[in-house]
GUGU-571519 format. One record per residue (C-alpha): residue number from 1; residue in three letters; chain; x, y, z. Coordinates in nm, 4 decimals. Each point is the difference from the previous one (the first is absolute). Layout:
<recs>
REC | seq | type | mol | c1 | c2 | c3
REC | NUM | ala | A | X | Y | Z
...
</recs>
This chain:
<recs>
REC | seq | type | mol | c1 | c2 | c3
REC | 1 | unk | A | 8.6990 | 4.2914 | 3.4264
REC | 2 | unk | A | -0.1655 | 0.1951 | 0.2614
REC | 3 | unk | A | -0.1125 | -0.3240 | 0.2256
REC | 4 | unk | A | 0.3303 | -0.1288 | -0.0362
REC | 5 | unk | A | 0.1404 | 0.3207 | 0.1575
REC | 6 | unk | A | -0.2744 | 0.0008 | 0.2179
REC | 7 | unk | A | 0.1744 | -0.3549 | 0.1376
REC | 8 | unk | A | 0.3310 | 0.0822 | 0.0007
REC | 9 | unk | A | -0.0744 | 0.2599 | 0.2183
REC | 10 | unk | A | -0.2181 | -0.1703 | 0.2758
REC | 11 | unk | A | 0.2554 | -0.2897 | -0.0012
REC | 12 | unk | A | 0.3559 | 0.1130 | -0.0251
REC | 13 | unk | A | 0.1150 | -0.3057 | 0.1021
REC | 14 | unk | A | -0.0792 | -0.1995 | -0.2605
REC | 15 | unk | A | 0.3130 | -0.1370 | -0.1135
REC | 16 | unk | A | 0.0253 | -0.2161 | 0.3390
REC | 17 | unk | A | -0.3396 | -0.1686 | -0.1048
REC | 18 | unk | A | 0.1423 | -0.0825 | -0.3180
REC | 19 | unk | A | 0.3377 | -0.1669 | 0.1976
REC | 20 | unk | A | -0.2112 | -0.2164 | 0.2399
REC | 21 | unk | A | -0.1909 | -0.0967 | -0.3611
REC | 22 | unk | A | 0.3104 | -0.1279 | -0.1268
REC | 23 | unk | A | 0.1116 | -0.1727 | 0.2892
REC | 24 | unk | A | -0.3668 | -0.2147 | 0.0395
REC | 25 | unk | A | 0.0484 | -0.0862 | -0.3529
REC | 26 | unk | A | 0.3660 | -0.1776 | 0.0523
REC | 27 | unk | A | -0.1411 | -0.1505 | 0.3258
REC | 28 | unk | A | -0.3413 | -0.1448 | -0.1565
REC | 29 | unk | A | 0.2282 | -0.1105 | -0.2784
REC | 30 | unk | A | 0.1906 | -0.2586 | 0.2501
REC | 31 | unk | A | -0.2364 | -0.0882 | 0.2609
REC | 32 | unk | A | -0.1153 | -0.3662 | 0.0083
REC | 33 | unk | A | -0.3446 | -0.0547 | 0.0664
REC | 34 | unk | A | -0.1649 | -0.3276 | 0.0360
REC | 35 | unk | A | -0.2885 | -0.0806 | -0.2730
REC | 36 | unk | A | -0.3418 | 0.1401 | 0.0991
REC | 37 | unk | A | 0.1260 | 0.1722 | 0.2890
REC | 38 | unk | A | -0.1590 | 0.3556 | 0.0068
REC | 39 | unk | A | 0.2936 | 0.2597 | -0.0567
REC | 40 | unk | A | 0.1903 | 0.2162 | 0.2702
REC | 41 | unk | A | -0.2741 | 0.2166 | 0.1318
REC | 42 | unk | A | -0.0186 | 0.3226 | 0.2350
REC | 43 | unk | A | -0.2866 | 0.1704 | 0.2066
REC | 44 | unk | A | 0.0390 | 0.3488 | 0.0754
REC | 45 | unk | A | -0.2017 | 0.1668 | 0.2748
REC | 46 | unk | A | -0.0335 | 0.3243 | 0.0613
REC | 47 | unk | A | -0.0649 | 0.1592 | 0.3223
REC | 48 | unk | A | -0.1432 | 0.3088 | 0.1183
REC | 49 | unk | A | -0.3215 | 0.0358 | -0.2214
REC | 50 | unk | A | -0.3011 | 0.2093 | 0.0524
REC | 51 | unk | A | 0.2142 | 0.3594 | 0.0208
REC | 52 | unk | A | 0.1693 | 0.1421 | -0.3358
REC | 53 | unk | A | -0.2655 | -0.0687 | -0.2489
REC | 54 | unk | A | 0.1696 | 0.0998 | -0.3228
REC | 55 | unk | A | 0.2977 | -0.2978 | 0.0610
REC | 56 | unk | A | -0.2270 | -0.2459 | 0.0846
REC | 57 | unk | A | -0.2365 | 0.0408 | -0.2886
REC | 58 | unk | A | 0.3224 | -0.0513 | -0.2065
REC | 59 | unk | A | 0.0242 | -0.2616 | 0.1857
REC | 60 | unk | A | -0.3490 | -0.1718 | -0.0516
REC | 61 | unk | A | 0.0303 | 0.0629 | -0.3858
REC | 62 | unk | A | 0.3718 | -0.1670 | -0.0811
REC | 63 | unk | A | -0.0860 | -0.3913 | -0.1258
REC | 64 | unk | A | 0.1063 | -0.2245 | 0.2584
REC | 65 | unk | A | -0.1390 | -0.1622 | 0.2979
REC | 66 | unk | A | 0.1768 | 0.2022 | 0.2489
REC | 67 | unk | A | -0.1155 | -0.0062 | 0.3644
REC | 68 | unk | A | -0.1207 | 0.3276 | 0.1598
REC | 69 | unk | A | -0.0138 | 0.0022 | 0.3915
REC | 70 | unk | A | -0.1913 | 0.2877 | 0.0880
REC | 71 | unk | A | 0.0052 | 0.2136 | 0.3615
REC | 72 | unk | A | -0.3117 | -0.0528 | 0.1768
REC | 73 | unk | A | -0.2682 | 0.3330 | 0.0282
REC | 74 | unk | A | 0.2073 | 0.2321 | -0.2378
REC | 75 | unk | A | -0.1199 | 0.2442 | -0.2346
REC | 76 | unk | A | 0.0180 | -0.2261 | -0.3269
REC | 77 | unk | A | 0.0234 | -0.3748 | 0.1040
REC | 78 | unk | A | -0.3603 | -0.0791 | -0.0198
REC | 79 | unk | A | -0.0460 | 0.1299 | -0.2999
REC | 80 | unk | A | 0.3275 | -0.0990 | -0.1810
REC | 81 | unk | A | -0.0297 | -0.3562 | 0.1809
REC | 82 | unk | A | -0.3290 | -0.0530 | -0.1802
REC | 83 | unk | A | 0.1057 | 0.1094 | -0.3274
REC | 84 | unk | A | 0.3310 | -0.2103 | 0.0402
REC | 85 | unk | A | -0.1889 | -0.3938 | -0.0808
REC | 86 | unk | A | -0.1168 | 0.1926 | -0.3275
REC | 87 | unk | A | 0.3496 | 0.0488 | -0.0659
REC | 88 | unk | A | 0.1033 | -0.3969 | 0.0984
REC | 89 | unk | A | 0.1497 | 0.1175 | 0.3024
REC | 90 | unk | A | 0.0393 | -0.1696 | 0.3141
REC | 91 | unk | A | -0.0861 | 0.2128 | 0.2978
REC | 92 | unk | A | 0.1301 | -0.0435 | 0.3251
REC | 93 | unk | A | -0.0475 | 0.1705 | 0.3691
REC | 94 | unk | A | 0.3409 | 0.1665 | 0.1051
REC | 95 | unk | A | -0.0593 | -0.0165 | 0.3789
REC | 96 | unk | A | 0.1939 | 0.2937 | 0.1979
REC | 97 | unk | A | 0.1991 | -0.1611 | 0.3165
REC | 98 | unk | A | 0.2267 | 0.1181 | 0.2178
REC | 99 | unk | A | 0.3670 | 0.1513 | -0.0931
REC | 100 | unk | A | 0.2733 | 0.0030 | 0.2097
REC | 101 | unk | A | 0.0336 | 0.3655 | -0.0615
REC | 102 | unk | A | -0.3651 | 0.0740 | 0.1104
REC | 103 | unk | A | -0.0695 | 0.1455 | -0.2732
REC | 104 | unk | A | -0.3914 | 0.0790 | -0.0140
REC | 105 | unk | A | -0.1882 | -0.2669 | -0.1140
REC | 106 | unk | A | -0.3354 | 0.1726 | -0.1640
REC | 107 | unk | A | -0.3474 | -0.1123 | -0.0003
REC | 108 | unk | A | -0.0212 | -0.3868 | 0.0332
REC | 109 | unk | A | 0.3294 | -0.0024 | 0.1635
REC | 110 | unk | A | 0.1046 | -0.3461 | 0.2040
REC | 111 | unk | A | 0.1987 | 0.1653 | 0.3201
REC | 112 | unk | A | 0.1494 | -0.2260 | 0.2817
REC | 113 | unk | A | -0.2114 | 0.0991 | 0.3035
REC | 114 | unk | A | -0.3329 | -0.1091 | -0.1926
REC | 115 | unk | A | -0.1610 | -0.2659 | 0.1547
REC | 116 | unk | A | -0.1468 | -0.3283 | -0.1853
REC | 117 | unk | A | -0.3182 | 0.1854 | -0.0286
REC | 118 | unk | A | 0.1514 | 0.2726 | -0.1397
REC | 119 | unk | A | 0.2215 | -0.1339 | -0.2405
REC | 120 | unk | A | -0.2841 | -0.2701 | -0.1324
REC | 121 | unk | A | -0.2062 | 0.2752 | -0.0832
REC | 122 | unk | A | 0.1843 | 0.2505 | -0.1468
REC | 123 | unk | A | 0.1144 | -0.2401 | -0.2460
REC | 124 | unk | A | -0.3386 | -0.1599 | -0.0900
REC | 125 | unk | A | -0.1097 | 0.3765 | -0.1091
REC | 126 | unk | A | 0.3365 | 0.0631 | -0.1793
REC | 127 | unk | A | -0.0650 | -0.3198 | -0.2024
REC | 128 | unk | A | -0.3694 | 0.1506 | -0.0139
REC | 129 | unk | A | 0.1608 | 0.3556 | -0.1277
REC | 130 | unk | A | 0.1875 | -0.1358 | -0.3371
REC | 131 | unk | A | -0.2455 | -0.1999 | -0.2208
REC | 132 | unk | A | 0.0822 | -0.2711 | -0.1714
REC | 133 | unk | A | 0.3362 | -0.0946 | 0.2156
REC | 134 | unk | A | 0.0915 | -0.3302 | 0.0080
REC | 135 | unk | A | 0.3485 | 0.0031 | 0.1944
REC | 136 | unk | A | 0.1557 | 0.2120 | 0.2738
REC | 137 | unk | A | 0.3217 | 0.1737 | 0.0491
REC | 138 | unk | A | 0.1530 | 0.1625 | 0.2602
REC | 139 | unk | A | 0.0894 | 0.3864 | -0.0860
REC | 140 | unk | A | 0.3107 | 0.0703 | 0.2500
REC | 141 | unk | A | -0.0592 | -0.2462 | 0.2788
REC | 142 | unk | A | 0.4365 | -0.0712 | 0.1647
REC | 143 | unk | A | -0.1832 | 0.0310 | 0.3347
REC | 144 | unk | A | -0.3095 | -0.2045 | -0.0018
REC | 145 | unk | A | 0.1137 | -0.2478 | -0.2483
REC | 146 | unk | A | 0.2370 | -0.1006 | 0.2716
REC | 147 | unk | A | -0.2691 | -0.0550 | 0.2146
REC | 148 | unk | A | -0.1625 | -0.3352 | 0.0436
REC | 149 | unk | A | -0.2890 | 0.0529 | 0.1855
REC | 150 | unk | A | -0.1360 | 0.3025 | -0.2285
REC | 151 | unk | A | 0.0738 | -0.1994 | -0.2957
REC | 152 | unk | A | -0.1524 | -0.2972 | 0.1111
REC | 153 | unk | A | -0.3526 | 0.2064 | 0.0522
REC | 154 | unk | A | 0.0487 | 0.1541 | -0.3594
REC | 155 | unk | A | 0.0677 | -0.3512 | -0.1652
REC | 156 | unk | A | -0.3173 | -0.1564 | 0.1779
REC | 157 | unk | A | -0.2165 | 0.3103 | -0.1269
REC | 158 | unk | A | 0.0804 | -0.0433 | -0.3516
REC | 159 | unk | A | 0.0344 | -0.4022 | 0.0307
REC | 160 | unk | A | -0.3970 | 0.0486 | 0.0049
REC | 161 | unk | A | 0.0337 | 0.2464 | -0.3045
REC | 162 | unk | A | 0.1191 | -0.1837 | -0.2585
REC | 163 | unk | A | 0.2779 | 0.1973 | -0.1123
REC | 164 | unk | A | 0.3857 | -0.0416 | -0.0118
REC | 165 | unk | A | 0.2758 | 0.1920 | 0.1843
REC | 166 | unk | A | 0.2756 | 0.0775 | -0.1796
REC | 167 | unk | A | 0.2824 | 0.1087 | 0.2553
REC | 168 | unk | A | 0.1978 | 0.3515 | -0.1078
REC | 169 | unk | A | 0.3048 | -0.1212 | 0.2038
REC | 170 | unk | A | 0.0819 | 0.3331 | 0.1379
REC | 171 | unk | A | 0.2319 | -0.1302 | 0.2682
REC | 172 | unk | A | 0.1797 | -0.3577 | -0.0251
REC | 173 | unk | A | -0.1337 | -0.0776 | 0.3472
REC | 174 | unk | A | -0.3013 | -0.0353 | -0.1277
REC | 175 | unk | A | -0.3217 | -0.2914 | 0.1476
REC | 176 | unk | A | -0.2544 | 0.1152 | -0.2342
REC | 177 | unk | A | 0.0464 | -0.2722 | -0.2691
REC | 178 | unk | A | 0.0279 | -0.2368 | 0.2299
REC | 179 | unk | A | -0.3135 | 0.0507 | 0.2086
REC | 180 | unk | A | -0.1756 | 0.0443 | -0.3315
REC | 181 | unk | A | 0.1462 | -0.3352 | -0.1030
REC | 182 | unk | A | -0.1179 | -0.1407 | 0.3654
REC | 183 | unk | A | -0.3549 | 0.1022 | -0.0832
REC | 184 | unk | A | 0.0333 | -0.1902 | -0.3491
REC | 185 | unk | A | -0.0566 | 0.3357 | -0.1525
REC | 186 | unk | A | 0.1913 | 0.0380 | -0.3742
REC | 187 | unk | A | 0.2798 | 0.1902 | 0.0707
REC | 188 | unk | A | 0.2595 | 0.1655 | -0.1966
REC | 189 | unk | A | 0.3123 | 0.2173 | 0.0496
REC | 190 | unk | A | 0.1675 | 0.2794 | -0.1495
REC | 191 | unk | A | 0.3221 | -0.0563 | -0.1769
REC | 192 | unk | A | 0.0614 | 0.3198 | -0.1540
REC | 193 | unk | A | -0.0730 | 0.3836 | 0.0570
REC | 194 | unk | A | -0.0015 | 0.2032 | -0.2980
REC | 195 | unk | A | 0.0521 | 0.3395 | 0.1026
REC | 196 | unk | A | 0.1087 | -0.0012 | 0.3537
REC | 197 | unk | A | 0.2078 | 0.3305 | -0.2370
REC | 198 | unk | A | -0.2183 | 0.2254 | -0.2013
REC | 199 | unk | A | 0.2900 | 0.0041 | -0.2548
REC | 200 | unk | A | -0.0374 | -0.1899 | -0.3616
REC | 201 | unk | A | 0.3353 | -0.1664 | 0.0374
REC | 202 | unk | A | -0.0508 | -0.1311 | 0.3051
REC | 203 | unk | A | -0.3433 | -0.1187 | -0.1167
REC | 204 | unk | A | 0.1023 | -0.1837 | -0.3033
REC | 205 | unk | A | 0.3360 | -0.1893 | 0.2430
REC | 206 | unk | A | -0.2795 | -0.1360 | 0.1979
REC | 207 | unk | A | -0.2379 | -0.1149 | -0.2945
REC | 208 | unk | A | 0.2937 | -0.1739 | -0.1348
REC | 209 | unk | A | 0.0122 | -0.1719 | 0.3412
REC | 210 | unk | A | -0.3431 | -0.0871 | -0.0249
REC | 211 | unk | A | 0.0470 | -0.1836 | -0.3548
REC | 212 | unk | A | 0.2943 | -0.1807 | 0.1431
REC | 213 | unk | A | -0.1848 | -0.0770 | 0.2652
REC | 214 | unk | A | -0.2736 | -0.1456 | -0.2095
REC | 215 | unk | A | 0.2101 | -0.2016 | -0.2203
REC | 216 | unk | A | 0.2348 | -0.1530 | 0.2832
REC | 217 | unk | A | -0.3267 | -0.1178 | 0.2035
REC | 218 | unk | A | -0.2926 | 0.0326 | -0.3013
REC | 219 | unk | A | -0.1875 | 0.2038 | 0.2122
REC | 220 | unk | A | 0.0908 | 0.3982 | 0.1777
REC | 221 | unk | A | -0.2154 | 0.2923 | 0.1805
REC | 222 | unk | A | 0.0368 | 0.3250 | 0.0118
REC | 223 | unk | A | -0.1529 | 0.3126 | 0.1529
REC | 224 | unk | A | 0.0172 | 0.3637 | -0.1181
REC | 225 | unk | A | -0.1539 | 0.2801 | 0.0528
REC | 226 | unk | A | -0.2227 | 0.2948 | -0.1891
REC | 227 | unk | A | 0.2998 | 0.2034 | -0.0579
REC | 228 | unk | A | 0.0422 | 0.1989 | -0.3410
REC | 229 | unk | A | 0.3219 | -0.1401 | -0.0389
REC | 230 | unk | A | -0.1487 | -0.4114 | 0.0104
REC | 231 | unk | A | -0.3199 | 0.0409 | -0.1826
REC | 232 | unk | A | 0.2441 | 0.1675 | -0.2743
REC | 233 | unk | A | 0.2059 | -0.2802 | 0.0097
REC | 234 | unk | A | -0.2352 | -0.2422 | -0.0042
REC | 235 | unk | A | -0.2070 | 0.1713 | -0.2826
REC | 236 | unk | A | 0.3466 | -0.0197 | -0.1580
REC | 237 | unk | A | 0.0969 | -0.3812 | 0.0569
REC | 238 | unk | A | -0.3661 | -0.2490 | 0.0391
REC | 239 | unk | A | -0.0867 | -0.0088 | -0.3606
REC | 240 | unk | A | 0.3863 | -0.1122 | -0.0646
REC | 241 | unk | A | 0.0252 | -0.2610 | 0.2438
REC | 242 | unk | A | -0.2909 | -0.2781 | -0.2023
REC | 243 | unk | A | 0.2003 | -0.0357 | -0.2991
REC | 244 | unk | A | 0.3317 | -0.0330 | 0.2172
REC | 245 | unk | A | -0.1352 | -0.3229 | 0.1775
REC | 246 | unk | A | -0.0795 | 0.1415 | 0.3598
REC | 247 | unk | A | -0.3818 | -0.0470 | 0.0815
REC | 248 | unk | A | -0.1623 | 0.3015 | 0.2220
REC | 249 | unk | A | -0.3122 | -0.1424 | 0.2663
REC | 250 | unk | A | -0.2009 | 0.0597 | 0.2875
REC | 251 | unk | A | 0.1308 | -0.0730 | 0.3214
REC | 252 | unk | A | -0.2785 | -0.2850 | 0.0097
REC | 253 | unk | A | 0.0933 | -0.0949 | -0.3067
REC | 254 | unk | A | 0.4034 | -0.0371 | 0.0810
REC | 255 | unk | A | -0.1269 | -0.1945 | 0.2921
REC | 256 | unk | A | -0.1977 | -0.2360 | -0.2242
REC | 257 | unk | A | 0.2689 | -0.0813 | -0.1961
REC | 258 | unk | A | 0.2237 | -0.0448 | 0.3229
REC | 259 | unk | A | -0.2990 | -0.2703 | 0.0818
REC | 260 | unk | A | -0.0570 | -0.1794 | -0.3305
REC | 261 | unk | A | -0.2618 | 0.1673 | -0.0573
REC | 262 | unk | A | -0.1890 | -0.0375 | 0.3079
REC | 263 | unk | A | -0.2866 | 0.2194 | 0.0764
REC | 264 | unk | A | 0.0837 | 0.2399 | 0.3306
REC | 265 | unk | A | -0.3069 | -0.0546 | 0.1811
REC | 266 | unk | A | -0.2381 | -0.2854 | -0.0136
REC | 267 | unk | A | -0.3467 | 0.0800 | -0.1267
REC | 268 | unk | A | -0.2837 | 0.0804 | 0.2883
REC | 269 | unk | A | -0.3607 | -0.0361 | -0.0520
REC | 270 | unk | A | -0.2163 | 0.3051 | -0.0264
REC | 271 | unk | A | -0.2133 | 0.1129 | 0.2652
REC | 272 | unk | A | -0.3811 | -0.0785 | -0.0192
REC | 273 | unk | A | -0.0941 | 0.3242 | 0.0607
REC | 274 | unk | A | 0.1729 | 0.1468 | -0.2363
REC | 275 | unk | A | -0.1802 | -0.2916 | -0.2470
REC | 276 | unk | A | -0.3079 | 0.1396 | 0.1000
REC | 277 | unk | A | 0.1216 | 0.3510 | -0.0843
REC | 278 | unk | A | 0.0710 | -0.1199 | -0.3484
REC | 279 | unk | A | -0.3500 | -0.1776 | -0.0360
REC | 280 | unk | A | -0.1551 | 0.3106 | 0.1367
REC | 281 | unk | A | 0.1882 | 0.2624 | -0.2616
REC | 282 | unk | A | -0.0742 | -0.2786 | -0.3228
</recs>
């Protein structure tokens, strides 16, 4: 009696949970899928890790391969980013660039007066800053994601990395995707942002786009944030979604099942000296 008070209280909302429930079941109930094909599935990143500990552990604990894209050099991100592949996480490097509004940027920020130098490097030890990342995404970014040069020098830096760029679309004008694309790098985009409104309503009319997004083209992104308000509603809505017929994945794994299944990055041989390494510590 007590928990259940306990979760009344922390989620007063919870009657438009139950409404979105009831609407996924009449929608999975007259969809038309072909044989074999893997259900409508959904990858939800969120942003902004490494700074309010407490969400994100919620975060790392809830049962579903979300995709966590943490701030380079802040207080929590190495440590939560190495915890996160225990957790089957997916952790990616969410690469401050320049805003229109100039807002400040923060350590391992990409500004448009860097030079290639510049730019090369700082992202090589921002990549070097979050273990474990495997993709990049670009926190802010509506002025230098307009910019081709500056992109082009990011996109040849992590061509060389093995990783994927998945672009946040935070302006339409974007080039970022396509210079990624240019540089044969997998590439992904944003369809949907969960809480551009810290306000549960609001949330749950965008998750509902994100399902219809899913089921119209079988596969749908989205990116949240930390907030109180989305972990809650997430903690609230994942373990539903299985037995409703929408699939949750990795951003690596969405893109695999974009590609039949294709592996991202072709296999590369490992270094002799670190062989010898091996040899040496056996």
């Amino acid at each position: 009696m007590l928990r259940n008070q306990a979760v009344k209280q922390r989620h007063p909302w919870r009657g438009l949970f139950m409404a979105l429930l009831a609407s996924i079941v009449l929608s999975t109930g007259s969809a038309s899928a072909e044989p074999g094909a893997p259900p409508p599935t959904i990858a939800i990143i969120i942003d902004d890790m490494g700074v309010q500990l407490e969400t994100e552990k919620r975060l790392l604990a809830l049962d579903h391969p979300l995709t966590l894209s943490f701030l380079p050099y802040r207080p929590h991100t190495r440590h939560l980013a190495e915890a996160a592949g225990h957790h089957g996480k997916e952790v990616m490097l969410h690469a401050p660039m320049a805003n229109m509004s100039r807002m400040g940027l923060g350590p391992g920020g990409l500004d448009v007066g860097m030079d290639e130098t510049e730019i090369t490097e700082t992202l090589r030890d921002s990549l070097d800053a979050v273990p474990n990342a495997t993709g990049v995404n670009n926190h802010m970014g509506s002025l230098l994601t307009q910019k081709q040069e500056p992109m082009e020098w990011i996109m040849d830096e992590l061509a060389g990395q093995n990783v994927f760029f998945l672009d946040s679309r935070t302006i339409a004008t974007t080039v970022a995707a396509d210079v990624a694309r240019s540089r044969n790098i997998p590439t992904l985009s944003r369809d949907v942002f969960l809480d551009n409104e810290r306000d549960p309503e609001a949330i749950d009319r965008q998750f509902q786009r994100l399902i219809e997004e899913a089921r119209r083209n079988g596969t749908a992104i989205a990116i949240g944030h930390p907030y109180e308000e989305t972990v809650a509603y997430l903690e609230e809505m994942l373990p539903h979604l299985d037995e409703k017929g929408i699939a949750v994945a990795t951003i690596s794994g969405l893109w695999r099942i974009r590609h039949d299944n294709q592996p991202m990055f072709r296999q590369l041989p490992l270094e002799p000296t670190r062989l010898v390494q091996l040899d040496e510590e056996d």
